[in-house]
DRENTORKOL-3810 file (N, C-alpha, C; in nm, 4 decimals):
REM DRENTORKOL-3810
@n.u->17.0541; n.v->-3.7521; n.w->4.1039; ca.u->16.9665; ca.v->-3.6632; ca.w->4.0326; c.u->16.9482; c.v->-3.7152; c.w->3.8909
@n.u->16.7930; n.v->-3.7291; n.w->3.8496; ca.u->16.8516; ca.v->-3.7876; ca.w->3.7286; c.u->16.8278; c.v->-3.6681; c.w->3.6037
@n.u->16.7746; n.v->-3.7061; n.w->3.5294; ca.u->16.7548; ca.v->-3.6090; ca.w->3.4084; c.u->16.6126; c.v->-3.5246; c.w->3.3586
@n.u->16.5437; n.v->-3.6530; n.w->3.4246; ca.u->16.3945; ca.v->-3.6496; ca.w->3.4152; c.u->16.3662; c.v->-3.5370; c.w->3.5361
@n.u->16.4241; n.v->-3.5583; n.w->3.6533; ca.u->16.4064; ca.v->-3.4354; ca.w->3.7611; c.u->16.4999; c.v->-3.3182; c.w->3.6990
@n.u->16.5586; n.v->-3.2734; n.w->3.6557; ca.u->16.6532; ca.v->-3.1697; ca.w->3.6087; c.u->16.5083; c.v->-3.1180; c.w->3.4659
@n.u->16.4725; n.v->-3.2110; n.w->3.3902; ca.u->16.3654; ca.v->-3.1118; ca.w->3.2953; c.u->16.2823; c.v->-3.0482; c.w->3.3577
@n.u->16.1871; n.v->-3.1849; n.w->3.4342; ca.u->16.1128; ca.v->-3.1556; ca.w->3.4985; c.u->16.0826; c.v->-3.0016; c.w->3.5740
@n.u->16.1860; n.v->-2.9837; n.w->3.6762; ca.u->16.2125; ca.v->-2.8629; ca.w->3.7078; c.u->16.2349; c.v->-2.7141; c.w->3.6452
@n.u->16.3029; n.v->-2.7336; n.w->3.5193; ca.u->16.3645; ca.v->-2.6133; ca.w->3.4192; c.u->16.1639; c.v->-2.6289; c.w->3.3352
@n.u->16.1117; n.v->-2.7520; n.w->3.3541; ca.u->15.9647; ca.v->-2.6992; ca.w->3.2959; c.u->15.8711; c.v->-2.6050; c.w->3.3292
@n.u->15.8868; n.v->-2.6088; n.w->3.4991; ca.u->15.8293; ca.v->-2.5550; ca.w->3.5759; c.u->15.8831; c.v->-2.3986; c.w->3.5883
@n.u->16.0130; n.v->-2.4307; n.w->3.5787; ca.u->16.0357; ca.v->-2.2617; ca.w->3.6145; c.u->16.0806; c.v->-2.1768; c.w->3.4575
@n.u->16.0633; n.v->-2.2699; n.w->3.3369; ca.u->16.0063; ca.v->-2.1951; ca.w->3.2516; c.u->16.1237; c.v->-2.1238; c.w->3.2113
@n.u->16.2582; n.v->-2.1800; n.w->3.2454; ca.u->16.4284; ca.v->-2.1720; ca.w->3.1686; c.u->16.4962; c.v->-2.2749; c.w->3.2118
@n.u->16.5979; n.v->-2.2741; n.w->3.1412; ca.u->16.6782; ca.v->-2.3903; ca.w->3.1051; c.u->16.7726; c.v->-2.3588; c.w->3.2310
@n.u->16.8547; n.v->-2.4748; n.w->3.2870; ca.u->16.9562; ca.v->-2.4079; ca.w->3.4552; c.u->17.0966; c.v->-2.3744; c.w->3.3954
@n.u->17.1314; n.v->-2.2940; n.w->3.4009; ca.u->17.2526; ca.v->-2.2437; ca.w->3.3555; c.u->17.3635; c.v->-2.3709; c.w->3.3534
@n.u->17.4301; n.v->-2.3801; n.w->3.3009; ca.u->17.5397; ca.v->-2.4917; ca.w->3.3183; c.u->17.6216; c.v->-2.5258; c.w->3.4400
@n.u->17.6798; n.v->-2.3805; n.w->3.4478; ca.u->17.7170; ca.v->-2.3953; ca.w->3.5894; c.u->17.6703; c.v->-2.4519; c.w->3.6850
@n.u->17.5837; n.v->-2.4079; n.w->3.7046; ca.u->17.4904; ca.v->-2.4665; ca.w->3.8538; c.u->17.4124; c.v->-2.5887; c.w->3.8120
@n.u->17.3951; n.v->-2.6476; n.w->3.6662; ca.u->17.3703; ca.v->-2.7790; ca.w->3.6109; c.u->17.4517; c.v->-2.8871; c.w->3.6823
@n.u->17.5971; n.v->-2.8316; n.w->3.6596; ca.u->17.7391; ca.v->-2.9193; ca.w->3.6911; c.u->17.6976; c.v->-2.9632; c.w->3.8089
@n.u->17.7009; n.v->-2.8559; n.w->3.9299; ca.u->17.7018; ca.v->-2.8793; ca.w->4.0855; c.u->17.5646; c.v->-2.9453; c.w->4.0706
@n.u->17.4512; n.v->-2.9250; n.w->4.0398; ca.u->17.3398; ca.v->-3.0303; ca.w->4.0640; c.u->17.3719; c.v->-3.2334; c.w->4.0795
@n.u->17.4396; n.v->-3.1856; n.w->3.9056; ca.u->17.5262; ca.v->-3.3190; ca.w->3.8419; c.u->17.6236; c.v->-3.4348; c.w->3.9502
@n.u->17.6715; n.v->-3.3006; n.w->4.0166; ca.u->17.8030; ca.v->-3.3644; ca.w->4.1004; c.u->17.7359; c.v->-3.3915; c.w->4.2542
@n.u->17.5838; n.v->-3.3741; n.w->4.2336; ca.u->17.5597; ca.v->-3.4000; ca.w->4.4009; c.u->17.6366; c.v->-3.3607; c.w->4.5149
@n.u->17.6664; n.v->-3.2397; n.w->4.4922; ca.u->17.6917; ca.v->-3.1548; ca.w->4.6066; c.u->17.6182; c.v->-3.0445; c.w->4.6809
@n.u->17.4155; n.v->-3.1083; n.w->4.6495; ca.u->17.3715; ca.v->-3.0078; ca.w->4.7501; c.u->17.3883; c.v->-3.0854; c.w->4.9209
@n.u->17.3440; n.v->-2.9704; n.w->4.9975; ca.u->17.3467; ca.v->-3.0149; ca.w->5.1267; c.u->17.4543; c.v->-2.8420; c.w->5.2095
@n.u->17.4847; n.v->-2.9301; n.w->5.3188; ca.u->17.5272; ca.v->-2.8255; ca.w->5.3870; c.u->17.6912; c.v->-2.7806; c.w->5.3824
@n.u->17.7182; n.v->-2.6514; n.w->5.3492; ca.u->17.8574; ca.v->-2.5913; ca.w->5.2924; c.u->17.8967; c.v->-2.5228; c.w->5.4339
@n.u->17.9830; n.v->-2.5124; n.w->5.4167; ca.u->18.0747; ca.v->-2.4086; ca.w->5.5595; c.u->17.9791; c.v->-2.4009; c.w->5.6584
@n.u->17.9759; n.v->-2.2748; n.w->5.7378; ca.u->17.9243; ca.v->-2.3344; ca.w->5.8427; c.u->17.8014; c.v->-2.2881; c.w->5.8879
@n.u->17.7543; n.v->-2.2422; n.w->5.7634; ca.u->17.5692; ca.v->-2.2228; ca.w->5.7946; c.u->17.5013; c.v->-2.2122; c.w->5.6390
@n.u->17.5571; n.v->-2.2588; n.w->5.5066; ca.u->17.4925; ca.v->-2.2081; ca.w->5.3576; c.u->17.4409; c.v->-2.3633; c.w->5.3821
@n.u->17.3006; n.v->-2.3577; n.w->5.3536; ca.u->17.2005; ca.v->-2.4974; ca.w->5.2872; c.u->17.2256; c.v->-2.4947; c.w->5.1148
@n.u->17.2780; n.v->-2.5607; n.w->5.0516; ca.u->17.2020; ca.v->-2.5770; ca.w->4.9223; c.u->17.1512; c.v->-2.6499; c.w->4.8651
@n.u->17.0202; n.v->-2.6141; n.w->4.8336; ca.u->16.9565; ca.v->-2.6951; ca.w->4.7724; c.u->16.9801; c.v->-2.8591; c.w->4.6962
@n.u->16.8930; n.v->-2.9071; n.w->4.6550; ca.u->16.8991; ca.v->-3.0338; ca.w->4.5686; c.u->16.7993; c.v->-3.0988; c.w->4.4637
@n.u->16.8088; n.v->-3.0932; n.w->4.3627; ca.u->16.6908; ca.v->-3.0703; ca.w->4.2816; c.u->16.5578; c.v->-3.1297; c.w->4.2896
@n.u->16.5434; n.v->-3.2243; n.w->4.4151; ca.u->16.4274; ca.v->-3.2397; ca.w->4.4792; c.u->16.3809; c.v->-3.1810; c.w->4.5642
@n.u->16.4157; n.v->-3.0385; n.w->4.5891; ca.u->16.3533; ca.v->-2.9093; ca.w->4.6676; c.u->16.3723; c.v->-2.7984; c.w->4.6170
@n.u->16.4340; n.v->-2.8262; n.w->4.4703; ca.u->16.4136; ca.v->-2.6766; ca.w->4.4376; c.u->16.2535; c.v->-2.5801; c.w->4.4083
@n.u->16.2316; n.v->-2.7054; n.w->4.3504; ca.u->16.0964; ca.v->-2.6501; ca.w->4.3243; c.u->16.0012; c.v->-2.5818; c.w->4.4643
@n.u->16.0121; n.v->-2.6806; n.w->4.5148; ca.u->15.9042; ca.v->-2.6591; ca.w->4.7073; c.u->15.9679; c.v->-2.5043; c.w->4.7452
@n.u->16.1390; n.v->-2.4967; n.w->4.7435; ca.u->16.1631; ca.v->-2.3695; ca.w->4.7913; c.u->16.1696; c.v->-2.2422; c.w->4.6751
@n.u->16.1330; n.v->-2.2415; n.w->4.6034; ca.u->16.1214; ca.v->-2.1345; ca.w->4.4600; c.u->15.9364; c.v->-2.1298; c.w->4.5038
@n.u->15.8408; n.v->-2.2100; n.w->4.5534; ca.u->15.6993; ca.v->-2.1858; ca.w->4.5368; c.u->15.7326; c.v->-2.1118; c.w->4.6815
@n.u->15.7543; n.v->-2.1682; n.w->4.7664; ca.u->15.7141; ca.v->-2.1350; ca.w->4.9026; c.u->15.8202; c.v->-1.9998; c.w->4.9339
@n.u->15.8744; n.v->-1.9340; n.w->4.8586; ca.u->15.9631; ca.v->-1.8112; ca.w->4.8319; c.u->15.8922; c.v->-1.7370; c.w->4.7802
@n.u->15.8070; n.v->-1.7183; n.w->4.6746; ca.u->15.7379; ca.v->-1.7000; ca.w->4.5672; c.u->15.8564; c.v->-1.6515; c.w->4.4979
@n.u->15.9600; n.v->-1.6837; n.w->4.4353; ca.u->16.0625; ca.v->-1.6440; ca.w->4.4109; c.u->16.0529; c.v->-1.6256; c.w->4.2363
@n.u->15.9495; n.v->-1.6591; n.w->4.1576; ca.u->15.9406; ca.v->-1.6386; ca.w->4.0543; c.u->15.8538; c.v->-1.4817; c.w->4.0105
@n.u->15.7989; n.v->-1.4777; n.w->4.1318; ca.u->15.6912; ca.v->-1.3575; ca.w->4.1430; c.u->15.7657; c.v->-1.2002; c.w->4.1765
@n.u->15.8322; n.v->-1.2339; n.w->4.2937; ca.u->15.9366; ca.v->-1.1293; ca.w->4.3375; c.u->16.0693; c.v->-1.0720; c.w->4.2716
@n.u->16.1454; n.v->-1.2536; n.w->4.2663; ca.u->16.2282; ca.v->-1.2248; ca.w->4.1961; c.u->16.2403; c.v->-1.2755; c.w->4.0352
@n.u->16.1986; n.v->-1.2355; n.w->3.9363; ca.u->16.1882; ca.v->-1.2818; ca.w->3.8125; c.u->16.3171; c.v->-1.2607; c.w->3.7344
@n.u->16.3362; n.v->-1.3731; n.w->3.6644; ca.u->16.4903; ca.v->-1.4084; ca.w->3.6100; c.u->16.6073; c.v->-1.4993; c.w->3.7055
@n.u->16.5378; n.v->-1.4922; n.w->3.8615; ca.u->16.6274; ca.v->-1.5923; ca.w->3.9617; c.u->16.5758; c.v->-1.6475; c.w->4.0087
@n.u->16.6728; n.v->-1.7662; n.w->4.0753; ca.u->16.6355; ca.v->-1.8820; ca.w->4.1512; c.u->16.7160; c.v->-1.8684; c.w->4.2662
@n.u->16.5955; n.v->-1.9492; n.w->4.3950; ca.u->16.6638; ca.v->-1.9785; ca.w->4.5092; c.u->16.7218; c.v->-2.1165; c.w->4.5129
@n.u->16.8719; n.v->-2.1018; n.w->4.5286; ca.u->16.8991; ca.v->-2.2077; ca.w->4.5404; c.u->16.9326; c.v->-2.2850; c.w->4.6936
@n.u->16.9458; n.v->-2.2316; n.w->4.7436; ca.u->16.9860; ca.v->-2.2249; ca.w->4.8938; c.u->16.9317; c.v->-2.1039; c.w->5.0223
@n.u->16.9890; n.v->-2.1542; n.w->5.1073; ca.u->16.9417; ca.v->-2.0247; ca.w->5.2557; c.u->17.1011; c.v->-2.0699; c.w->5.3311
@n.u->17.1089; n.v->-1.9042; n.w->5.3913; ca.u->17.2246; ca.v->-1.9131; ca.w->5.5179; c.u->17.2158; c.v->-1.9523; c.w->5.6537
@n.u->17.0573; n.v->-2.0378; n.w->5.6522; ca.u->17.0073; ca.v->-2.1191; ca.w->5.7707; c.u->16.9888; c.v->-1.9467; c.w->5.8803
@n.u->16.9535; n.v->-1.8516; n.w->5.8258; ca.u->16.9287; ca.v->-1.6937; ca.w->5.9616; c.u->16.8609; c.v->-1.6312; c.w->5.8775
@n.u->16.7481; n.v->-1.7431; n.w->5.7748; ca.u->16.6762; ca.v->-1.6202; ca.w->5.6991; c.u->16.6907; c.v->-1.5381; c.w->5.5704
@n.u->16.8242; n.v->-1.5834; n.w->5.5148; ca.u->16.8478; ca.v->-1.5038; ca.w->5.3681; c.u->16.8444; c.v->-1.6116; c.w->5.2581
@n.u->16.8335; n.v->-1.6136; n.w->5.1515; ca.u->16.8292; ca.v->-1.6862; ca.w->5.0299; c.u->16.9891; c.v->-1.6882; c.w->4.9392
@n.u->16.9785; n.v->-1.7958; n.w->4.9189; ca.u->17.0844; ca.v->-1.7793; ca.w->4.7723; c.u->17.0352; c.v->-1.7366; c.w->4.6760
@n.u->17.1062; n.v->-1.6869; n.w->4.5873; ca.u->17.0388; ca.v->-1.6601; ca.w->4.4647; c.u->17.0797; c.v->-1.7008; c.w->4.3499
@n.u->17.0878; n.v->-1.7703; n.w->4.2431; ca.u->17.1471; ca.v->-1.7355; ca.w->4.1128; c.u->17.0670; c.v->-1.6584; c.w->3.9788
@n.u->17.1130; n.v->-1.5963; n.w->3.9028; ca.u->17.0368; ca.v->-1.5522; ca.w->3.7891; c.u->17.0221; c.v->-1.7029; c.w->3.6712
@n.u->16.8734; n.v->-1.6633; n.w->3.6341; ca.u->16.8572; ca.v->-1.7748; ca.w->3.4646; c.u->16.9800; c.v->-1.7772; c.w->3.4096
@n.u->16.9970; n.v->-1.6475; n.w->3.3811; ca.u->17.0863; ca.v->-1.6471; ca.w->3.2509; c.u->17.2392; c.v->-1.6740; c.w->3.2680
@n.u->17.2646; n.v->-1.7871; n.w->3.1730; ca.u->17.3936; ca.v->-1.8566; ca.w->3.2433; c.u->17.5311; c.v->-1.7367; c.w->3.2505
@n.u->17.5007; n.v->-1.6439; n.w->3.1941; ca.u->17.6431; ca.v->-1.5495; ca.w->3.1500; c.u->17.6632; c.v->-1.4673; c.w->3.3224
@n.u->17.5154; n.v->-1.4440; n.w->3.3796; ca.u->17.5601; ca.v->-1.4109; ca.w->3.5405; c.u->17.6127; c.v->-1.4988; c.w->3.5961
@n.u->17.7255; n.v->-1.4960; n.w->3.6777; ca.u->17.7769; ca.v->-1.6127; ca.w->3.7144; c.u->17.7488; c.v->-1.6007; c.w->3.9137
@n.u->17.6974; n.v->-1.4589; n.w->3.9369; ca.u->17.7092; ca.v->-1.3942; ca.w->4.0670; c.u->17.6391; c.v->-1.4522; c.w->4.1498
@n.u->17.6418; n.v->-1.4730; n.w->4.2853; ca.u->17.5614; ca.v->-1.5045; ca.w->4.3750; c.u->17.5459; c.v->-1.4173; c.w->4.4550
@n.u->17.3961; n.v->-1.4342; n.w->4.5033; ca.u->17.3099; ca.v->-1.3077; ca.w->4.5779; c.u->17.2564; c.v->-1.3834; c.w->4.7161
@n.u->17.2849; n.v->-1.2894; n.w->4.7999; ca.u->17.1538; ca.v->-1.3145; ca.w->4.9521; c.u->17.0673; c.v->-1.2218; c.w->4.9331
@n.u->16.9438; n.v->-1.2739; n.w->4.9948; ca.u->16.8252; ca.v->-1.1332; ca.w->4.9706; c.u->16.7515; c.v->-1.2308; c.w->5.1159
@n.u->16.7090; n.v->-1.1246; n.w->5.2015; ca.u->16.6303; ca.v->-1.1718; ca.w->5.3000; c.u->16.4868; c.v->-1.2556; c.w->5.2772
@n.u->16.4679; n.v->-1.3328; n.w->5.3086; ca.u->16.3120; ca.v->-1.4169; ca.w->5.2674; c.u->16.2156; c.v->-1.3267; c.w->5.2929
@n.u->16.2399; n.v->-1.2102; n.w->5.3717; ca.u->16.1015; ca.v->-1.1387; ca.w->5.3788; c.u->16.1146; c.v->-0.9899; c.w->5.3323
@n.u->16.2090; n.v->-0.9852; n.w->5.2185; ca.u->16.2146; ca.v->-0.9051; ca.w->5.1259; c.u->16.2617; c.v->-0.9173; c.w->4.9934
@n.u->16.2024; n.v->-1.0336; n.w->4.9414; ca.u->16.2931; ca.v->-1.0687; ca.w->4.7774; c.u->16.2306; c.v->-0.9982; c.w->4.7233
@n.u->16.3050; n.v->-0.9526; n.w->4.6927; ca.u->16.3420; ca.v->-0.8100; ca.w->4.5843; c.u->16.4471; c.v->-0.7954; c.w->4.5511
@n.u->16.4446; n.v->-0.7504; n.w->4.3691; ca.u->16.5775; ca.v->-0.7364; ca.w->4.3283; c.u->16.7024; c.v->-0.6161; c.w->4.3704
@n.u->16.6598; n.v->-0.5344; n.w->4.4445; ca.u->16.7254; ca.v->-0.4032; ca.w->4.5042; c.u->16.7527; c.v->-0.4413; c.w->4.6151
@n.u->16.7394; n.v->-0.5396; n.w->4.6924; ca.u->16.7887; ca.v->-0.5887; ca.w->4.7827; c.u->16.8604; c.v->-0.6633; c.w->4.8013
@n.u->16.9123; n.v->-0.7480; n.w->4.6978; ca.u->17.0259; ca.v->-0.8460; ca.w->4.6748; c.u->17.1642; c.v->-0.7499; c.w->4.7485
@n.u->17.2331; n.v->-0.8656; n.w->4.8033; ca.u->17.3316; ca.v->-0.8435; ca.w->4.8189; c.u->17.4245; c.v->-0.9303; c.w->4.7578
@n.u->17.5583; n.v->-0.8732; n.w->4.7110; ca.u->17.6350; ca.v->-0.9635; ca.w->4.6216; c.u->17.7355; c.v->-1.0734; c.w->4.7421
@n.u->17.7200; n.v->-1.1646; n.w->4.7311; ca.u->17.8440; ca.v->-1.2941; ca.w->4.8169; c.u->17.9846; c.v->-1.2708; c.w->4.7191
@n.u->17.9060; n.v->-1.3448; n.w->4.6322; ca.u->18.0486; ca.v->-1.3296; ca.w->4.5062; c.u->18.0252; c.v->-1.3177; c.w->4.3455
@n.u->18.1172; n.v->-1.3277; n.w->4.3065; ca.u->18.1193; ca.v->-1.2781; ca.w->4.1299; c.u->18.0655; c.v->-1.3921; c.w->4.0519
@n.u->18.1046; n.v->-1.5141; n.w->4.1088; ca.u->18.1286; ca.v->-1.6151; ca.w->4.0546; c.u->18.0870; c.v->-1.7620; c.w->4.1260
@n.u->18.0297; n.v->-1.8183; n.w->4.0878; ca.u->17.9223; ca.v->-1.9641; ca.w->4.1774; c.u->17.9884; c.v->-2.0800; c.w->4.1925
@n.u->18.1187; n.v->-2.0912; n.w->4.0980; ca.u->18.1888; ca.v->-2.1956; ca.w->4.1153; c.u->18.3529; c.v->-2.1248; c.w->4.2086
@n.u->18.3032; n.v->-2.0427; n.w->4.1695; ca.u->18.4554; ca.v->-1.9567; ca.w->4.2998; c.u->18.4583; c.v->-1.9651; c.w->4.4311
@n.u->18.3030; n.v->-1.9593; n.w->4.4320; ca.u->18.1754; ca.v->-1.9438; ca.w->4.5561; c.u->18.1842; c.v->-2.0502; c.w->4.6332
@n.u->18.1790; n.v->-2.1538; n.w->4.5510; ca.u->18.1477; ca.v->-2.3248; ca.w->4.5747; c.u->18.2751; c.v->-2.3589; c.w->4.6193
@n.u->18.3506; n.v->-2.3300; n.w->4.5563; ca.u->18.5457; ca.v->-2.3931; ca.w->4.6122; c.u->18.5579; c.v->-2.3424; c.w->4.7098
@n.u->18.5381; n.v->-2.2293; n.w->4.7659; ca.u->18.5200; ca.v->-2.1645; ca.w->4.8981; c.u->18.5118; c.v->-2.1986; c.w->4.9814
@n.u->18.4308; n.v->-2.2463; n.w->4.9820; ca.u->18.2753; ca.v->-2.3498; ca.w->5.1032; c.u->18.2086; c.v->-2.2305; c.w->5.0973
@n.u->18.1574; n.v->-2.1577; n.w->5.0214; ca.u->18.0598; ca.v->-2.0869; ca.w->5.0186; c.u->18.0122; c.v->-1.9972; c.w->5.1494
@n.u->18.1427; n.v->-1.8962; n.w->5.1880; ca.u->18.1421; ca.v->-1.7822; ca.w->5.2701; c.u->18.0838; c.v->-1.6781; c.w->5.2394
@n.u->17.9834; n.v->-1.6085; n.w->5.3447; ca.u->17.8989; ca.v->-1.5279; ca.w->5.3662; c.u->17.9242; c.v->-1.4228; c.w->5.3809
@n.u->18.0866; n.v->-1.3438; n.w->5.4089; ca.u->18.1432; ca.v->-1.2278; ca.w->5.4503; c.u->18.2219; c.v->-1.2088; c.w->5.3348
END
């Protein structure tokens, strides 16, 4: 990933990527976690944030991933949320989030469990 794709992207979606989830970009660990979370890689974030409309629905988050049955990852802009969210693809909306966990790097050491 280089740097030029990391602006590039935070141009488009119009905030900066929280650090946290900067790191994991950094460390090239998208792809597939436990035994059904996709996450993303910053050469699809963009394709899956348009084809979500995820700026429209959900404003202030990003999809970063899917549980491969239809739900989204979520993280918030703002780096101080650290929480991760599922929200069904055919209801992003913020009242529909459901919380995974508190924390994205807690999340990540995990393998990123769904229950």
């Amino acid at each position: 990933m280089s740097q030029q794709e990391v602006e590039a992207f935070e141009r488009w979606l119009g905030h900066a990527l929280p650090a946290h989830y900067l790191r994991f970009l950094q460390d090239g660990q998208a792809g597939m976690r436990g035994e059904q979370v996709v996450l993303y890689g910053v050469e699809s974030l963009r394709e899956r944030n348009e084809t979500y409309e995820t700026q429209q629905f959900c404003p202030g988050y990003m999809t970063i991933g899917d549980d491969s049955g239809g739900r989204a990852v979520m993280l918030a802009f703002d780096g101080a949320e650290r929480a991760v969210y599922l929200v069904g693809h055919g209801s992003m909306q913020r009242d529909d989030f459901e919380l995974a966990a508190d924390d994205f790097a807690t999340w990540l050491a995990a393998d990123c469990p769904l229950a």
